[in-house]
TIDO-953905 format. One record per residue (C-alpha): residue number from 1; residue in three letters; x negated, z negated, y negated. Coordinates in steps of 0.2 Angstrom, whole numbers, plus 5000, padded with zeros to 4 digits. Example, Ala and Ser with C-alpha at 12.3 -4.5 7.8 and 13.67 -1.06 7.14 Angstrom:
2
- 1  ALA  4938  4961  5022
- 2  SER  4932  4964  5005
//
This chain:
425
- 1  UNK  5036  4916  5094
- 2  UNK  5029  4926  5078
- 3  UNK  5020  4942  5088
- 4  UNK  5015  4950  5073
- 5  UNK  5008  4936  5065
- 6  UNK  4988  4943  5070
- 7  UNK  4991  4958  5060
- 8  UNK  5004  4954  5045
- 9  UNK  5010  4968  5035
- 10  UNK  4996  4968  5023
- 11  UNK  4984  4976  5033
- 12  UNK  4968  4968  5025
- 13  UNK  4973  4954  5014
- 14  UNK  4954  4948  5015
- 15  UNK  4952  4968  5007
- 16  UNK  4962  4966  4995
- 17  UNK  4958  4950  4988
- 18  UNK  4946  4953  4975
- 19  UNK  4961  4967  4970
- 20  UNK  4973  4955  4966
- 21  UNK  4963  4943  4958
- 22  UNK  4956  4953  4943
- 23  UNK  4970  4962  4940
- 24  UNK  4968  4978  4948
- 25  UNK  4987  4979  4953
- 26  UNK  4989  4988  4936
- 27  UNK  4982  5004  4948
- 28  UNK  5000  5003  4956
- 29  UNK  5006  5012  4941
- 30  UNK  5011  5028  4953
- 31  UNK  5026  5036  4944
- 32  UNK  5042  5034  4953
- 33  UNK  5059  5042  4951
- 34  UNK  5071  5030  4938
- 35  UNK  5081  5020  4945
- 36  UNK  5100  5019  4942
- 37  UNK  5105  5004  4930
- 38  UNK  5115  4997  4945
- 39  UNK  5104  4999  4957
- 40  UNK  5109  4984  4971
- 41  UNK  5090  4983  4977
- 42  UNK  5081  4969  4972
- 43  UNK  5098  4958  4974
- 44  UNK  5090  4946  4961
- 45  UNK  5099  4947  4943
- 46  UNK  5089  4945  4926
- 47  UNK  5097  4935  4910
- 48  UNK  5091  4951  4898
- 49  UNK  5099  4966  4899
- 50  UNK  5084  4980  4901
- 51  UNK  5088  4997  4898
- 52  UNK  5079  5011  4908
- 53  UNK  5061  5010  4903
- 54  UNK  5056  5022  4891
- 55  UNK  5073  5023  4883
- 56  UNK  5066  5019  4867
- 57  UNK  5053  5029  4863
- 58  UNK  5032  5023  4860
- 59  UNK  5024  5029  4844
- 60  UNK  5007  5037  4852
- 61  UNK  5015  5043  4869
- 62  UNK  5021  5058  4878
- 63  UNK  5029  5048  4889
- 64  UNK  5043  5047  4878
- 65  UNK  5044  5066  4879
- 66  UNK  5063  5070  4889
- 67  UNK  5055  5087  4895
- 68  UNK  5040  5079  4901
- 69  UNK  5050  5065  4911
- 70  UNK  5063  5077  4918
- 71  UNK  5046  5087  4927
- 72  UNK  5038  5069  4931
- 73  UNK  5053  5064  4942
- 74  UNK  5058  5080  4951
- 75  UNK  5037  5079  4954
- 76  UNK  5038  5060  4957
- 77  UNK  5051  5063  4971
- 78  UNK  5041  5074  4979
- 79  UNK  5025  5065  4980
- 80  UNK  5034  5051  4986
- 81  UNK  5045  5061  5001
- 82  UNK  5027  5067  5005
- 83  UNK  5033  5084  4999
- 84  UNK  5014  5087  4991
- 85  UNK  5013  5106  4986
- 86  UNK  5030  5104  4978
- 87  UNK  5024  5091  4968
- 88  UNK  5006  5099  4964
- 89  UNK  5015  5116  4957
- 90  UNK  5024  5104  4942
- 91  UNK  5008  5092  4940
- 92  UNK  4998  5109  4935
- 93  UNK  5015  5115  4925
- 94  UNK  5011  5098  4914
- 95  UNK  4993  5098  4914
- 96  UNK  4994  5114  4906
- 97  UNK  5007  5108  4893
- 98  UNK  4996  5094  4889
- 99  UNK  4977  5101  4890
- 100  UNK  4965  5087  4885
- 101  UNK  4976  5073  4890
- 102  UNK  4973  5060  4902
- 103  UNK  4991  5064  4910
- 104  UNK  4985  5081  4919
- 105  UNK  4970  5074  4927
- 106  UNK  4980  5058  4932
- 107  UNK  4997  5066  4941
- 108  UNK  4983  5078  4950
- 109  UNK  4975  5064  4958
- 110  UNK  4989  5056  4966
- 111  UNK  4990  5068  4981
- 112  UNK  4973  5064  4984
- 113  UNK  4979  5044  4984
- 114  UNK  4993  5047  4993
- 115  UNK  4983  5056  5008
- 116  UNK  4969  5043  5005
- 117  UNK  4984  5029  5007
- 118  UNK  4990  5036  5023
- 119  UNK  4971  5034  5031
- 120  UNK  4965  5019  5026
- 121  UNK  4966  5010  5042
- 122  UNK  4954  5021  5050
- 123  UNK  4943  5020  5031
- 124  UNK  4943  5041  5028
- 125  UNK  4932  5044  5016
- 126  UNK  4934  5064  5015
- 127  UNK  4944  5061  4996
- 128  UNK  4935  5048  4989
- 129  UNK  4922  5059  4979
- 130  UNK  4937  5070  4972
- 131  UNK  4949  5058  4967
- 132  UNK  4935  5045  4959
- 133  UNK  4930  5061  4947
- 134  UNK  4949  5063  4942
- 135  UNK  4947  5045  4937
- 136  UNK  4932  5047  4929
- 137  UNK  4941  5061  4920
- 138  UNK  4954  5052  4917
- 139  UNK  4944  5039  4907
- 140  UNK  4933  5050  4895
- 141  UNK  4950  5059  4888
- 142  UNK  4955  5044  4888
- 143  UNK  4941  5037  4878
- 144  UNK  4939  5054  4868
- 145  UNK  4960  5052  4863
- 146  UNK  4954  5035  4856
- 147  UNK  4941  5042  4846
- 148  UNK  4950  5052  4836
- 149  UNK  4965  5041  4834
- 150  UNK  4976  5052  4845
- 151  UNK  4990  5046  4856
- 152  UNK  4982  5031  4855
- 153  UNK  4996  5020  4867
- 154  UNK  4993  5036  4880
- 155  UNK  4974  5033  4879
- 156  UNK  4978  5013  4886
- 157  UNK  4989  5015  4897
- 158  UNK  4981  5028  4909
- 159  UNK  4960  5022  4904
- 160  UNK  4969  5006  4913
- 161  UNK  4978  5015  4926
- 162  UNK  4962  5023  4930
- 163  UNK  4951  5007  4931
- 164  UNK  4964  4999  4941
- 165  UNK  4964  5015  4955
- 166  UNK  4946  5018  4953
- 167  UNK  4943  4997  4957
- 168  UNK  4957  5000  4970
- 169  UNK  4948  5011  4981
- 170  UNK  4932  5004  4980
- 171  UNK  4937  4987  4984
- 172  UNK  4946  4994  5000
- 173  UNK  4926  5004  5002
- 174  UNK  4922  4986  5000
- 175  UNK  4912  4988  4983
- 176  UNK  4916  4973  4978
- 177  UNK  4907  4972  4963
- 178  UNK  4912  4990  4956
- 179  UNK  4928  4984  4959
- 180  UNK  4928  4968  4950
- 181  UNK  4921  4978  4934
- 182  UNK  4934  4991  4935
- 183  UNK  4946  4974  4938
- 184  UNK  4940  4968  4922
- 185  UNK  4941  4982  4911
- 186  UNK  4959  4984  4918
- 187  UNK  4966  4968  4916
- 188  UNK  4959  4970  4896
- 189  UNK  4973  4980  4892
- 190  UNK  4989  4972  4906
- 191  UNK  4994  4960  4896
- 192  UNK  4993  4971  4878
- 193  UNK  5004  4984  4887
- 194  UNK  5015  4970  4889
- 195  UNK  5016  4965  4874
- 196  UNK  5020  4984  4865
- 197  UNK  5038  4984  4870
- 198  UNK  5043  4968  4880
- 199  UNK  5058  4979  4886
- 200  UNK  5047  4991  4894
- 201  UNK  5049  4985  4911
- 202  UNK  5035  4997  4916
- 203  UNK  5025  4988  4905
- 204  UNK  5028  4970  4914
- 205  UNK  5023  4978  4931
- 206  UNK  5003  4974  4929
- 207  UNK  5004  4957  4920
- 208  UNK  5018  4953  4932
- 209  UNK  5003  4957  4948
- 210  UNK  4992  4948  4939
- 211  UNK  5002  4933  4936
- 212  UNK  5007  4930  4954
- 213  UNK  4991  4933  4963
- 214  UNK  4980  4925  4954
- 215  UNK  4990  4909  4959
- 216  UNK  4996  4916  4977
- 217  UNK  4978  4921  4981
- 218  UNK  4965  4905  4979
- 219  UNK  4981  4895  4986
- 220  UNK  4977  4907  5003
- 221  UNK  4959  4907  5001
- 222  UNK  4952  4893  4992
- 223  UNK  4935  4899  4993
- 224  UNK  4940  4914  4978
- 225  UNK  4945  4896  4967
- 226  UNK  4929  4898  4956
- 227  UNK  4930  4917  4952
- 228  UNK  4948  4911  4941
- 229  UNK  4938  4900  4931
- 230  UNK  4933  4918  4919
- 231  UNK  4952  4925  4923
- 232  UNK  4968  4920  4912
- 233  UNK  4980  4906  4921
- 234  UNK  4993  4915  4934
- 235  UNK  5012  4911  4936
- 236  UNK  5021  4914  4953
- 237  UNK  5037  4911  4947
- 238  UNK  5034  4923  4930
- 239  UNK  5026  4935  4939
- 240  UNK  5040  4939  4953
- 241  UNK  5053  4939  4937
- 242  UNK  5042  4952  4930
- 243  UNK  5040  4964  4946
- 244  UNK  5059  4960  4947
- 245  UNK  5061  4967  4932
- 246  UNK  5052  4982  4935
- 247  UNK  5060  4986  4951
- 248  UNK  5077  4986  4944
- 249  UNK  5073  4993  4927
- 250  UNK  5056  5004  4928
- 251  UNK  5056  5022  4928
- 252  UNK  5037  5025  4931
- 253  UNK  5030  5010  4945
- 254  UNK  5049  5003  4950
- 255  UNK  5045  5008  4969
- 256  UNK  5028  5000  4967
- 257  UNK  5036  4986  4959
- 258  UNK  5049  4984  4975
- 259  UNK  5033  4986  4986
- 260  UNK  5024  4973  4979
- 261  UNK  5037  4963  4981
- 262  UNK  5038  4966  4999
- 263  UNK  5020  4962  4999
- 264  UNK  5026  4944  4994
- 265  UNK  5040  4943  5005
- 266  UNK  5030  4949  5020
- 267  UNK  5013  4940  5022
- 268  UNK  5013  4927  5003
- 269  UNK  5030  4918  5005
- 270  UNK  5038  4926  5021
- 271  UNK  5057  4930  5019
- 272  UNK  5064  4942  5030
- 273  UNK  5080  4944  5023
- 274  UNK  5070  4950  5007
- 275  UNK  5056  4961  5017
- 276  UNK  5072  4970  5025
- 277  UNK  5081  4972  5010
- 278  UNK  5066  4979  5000
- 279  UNK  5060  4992  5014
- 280  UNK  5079  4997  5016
- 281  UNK  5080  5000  4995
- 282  UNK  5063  5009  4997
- 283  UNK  5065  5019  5014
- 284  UNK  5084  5024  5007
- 285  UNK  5073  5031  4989
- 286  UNK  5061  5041  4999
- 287  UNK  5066  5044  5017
- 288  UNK  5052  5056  5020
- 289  UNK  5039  5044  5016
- 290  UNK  5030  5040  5032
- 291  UNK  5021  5024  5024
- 292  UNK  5037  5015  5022
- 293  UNK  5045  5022  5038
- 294  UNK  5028  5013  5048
- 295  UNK  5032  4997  5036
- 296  UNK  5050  4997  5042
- 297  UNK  5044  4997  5060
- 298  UNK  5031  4984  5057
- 299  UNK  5043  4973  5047
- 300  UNK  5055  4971  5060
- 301  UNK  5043  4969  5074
- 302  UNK  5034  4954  5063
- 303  UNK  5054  4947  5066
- 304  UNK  5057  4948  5083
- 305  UNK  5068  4964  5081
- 306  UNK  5057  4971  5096
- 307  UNK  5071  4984  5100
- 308  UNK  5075  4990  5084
- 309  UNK  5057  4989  5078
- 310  UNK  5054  5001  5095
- 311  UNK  5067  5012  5089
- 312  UNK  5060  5014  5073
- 313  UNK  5042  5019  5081
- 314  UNK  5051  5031  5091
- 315  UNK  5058  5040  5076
- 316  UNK  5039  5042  5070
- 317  UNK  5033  5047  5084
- 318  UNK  5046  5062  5086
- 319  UNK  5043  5066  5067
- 320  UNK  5024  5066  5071
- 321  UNK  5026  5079  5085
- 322  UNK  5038  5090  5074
- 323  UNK  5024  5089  5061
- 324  UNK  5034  5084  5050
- 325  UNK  5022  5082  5032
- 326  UNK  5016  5065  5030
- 327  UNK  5018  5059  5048
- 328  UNK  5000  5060  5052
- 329  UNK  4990  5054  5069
- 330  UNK  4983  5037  5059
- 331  UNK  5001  5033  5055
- 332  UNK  5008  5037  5072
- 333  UNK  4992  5030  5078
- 334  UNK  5001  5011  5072
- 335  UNK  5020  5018  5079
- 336  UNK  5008  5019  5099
- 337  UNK  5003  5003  5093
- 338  UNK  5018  4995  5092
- 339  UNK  5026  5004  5105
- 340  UNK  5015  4998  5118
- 341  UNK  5019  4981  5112
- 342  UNK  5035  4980  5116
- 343  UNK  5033  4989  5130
- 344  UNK  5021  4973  5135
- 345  UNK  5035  4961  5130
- 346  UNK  5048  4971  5142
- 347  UNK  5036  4971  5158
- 348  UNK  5034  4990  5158
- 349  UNK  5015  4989  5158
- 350  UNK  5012  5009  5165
- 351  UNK  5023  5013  5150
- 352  UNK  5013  5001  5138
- 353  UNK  4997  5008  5144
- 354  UNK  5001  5025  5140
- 355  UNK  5004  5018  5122
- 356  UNK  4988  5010  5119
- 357  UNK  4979  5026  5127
- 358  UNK  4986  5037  5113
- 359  UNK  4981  5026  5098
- 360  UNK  4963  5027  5106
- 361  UNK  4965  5045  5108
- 362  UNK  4972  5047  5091
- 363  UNK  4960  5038  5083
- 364  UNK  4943  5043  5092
- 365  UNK  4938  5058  5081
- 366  UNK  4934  5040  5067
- 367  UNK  4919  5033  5067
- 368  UNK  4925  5016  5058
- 369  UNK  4937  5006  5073
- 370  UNK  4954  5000  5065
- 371  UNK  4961  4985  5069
- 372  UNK  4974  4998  5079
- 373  UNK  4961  5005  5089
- 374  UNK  4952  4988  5093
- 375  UNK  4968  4980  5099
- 376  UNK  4974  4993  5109
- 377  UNK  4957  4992  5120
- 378  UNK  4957  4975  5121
- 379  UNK  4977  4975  5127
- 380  UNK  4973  4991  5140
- 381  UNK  4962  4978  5147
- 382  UNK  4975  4965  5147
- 383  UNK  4989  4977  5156
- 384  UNK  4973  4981  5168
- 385  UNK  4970  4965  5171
- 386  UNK  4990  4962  5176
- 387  UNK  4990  4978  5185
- 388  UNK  4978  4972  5197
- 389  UNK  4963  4983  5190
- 390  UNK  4951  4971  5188
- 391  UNK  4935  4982  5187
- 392  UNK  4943  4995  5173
- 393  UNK  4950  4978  5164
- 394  UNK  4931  4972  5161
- 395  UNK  4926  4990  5155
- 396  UNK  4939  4988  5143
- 397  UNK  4935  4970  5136
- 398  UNK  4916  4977  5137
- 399  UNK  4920  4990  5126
- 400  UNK  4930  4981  5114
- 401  UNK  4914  4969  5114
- 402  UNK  4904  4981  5107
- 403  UNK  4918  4988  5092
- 404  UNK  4921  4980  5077
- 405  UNK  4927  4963  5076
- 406  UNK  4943  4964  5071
- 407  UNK  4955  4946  5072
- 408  UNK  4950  4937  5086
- 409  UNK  4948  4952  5096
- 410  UNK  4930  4948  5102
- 411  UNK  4934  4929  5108
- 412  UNK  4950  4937  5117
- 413  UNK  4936  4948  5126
- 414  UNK  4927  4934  5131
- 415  UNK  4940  4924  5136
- 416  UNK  4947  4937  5147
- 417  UNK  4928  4943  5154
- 418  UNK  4930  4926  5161
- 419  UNK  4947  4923  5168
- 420  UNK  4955  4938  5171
- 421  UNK  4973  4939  5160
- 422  UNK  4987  4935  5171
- 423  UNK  5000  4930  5157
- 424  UNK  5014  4936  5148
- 425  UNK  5013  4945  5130
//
């Protein structure tokens, strides 16, 4: 039995979708620390041997710059362990090296992501207005830079950057047509990044997105066939060569690279020996990132690993109550989730109730209710129900009645406001 099955690890794909399809994973371009040239993580081997991109340097970019790049990864790691003031104080140390560059507004805003990441279950809006203006930003130096013939390469890669995060965000605010402009005027520049230097593995990462959603995704959800009609034709088996590549070989978006991956592995073409492997490479990168802890945890409950999924959650949870940076109550929130779960599937419903009662807890300052919060109502009914409590069971399904509908949460309501659940997990 597949218990995680109602909430795979991509935690809208219906969200996402329009994302994917115009070519919006470009946004992923979130710098990452290099990776060492024998890196074991992905396993899968490439015919070409691609040196460490940004070996050879870009006319018309900084990027090439060895000072530059020796702040961008000790900043990288930071942001990426959740370590965010430490990485501020070296973003500002390049901004003000390169004043008028779309580099300083760029690096500032990924903070703001990263907090904005970390929410989006319970959709907290509080650092939308700031980070779309460093977007914004972000494109008029871009545009300026163009205009007078400067860095021009620069000038591409982070106006598409920003389109890609700025159509990101607003697709996940479900502005869905925003976001399939800023998808657009993205995907304009994927494949001529592409093209610059074909050794770049950085540069595959967006056309590598691209190429394998815009086959993976009308294959999932037939009804988005039409909107490829005005779209260039996808490649799965291109595209995972491509985000192969820059995994292995990025030095900029390899950890995105290795997450996209995972999103592939996960929920597109389920493998679990590759969703471990890739969370294992990315949690031993960054082991104070709490995203990818929760992934780990959701990974191996979606498997059957109940135990050591539970062990996992209980690491977060300790982590949260030593408030520890980055282990916040919406992503400990999930851990409760979880915990409770298994707690189900072992029998200990007082324990399991306790569980669900803290993700409501955690989450009730929110207006929006996640998928989190829903299912944990509607399951304190269910361990009512089998406690014997039949009258709090029915305020429970009630109440999940009247929240947002998320998976089959309201026909589970129903069911159980007419026959009282009596079963197993």
């Amino acid at each position: 039995m597949n218990t995680g099955s109602a909430h795979p690890i991509s935690i809208s794909a219906a969200r996402v979708l329009l994302v994917f399809l115009v070519g919006i994973g470009i946004s992923a371009s979130v710098f990452a620390q290099p990776v060492p040239q024998k890196t074991t993580s992905p396993s899968e081997k490439t015919s070409k041997v691609y040196p460490v991109a940004w070996s050879t340097p870009i006319e018309g970019s900084i990027l090439s710059d060895p000072i530059l790049l020796s702040d961008a990864d000790k900043a990288l790691d930071h942001l990426y362990n959740m370590r965010f003031e430490k990485a501020d104080s070296i973003f500002s140390r390049i901004e003000k090296r390169y004043p008028q560059h779309p580099i300083g507004p760029f690096l500032k805003s990924l903070t703001q992501w990263w907090h904005i990441l970390s929410t989006l279950t319970v959709h907290d809006t509080s650092q939308d207005k700031a980070f779309l203006a460093q977007m914004d930003l972000v494109i008029d130096l871009s545009a300026k830079l163009t205009k007078k013939k400067q860095y021009e390469f620069d000038a591409m890669f982070f106006r598409t950057a920003a389109y890609g995060f700025r159509g990101r965000l607003l697709s996940d605010r479900e502005n869905w047509l925003r976001a399939a402009q800023d998808g657009k005027s993205a995907l304009d520049d994927v494949f001529k990044l592409a093209e610059k230097d074909p050794m770049n593995a950085d540069l595959l990462f967006g056309a590598g997105v691209y190429e394998y959603f815009a086959v993976a995704m009308p294959e999932q959800y037939p009804i988005v066939k039409p909107i490829l009609f005005f779209f260039p034709e996808g490649n799965k088996e291109r595209g995972i060569e491509r985000l192969e590549i820059a995994a292995r070989h990025g030095r900029f978006v390899s950890a995105e690279a290795a997450y996209f991956l995972l999103q592939i592995y996960s929920t597109f073409q389920p493998d679990y020996e590759k969703s471990i492997d890739l969370i294992a490479y990315l949690r031993g990168r960054y082991p104070g990132n709490a995203l990818f802890h929760v992934m780990e945890g959701r990974i191996l409950f979606r498997w059957g690993q109940w135990e050591r999924a539970a062990t996992v959650f209980t690491q977060i949870e300790a982590l949260h109550q030593r408030k520890v940076s980055g282990y916040n109550n919406e992503l400990v929130s999930q851990a409760h989730y979880y915990l409770g779960r298994n707690e189900m599937l072992r029998g200990d419903d007082a324990v399991a109730l306790s569980h669900f009662q803290k993700v409501i807890a955690l989450e009730s300052r929110w207006k929006y209710e996640s998928f989190f919060r829903v299912h944990a109502t509607l399951r304190a009914g269910m361990i009512s129900d089998r406690l014997g409590d039949r009258k709090k069971a029915v305020q429970f399904y009630n109440r999940v009645l009247k929240m947002e509908n998320q998976s089959t949460s309201r026909d589970r309501a129903k069911k159980y406001l007419k026959t009282p659940y009596g079963g197993g997990e």
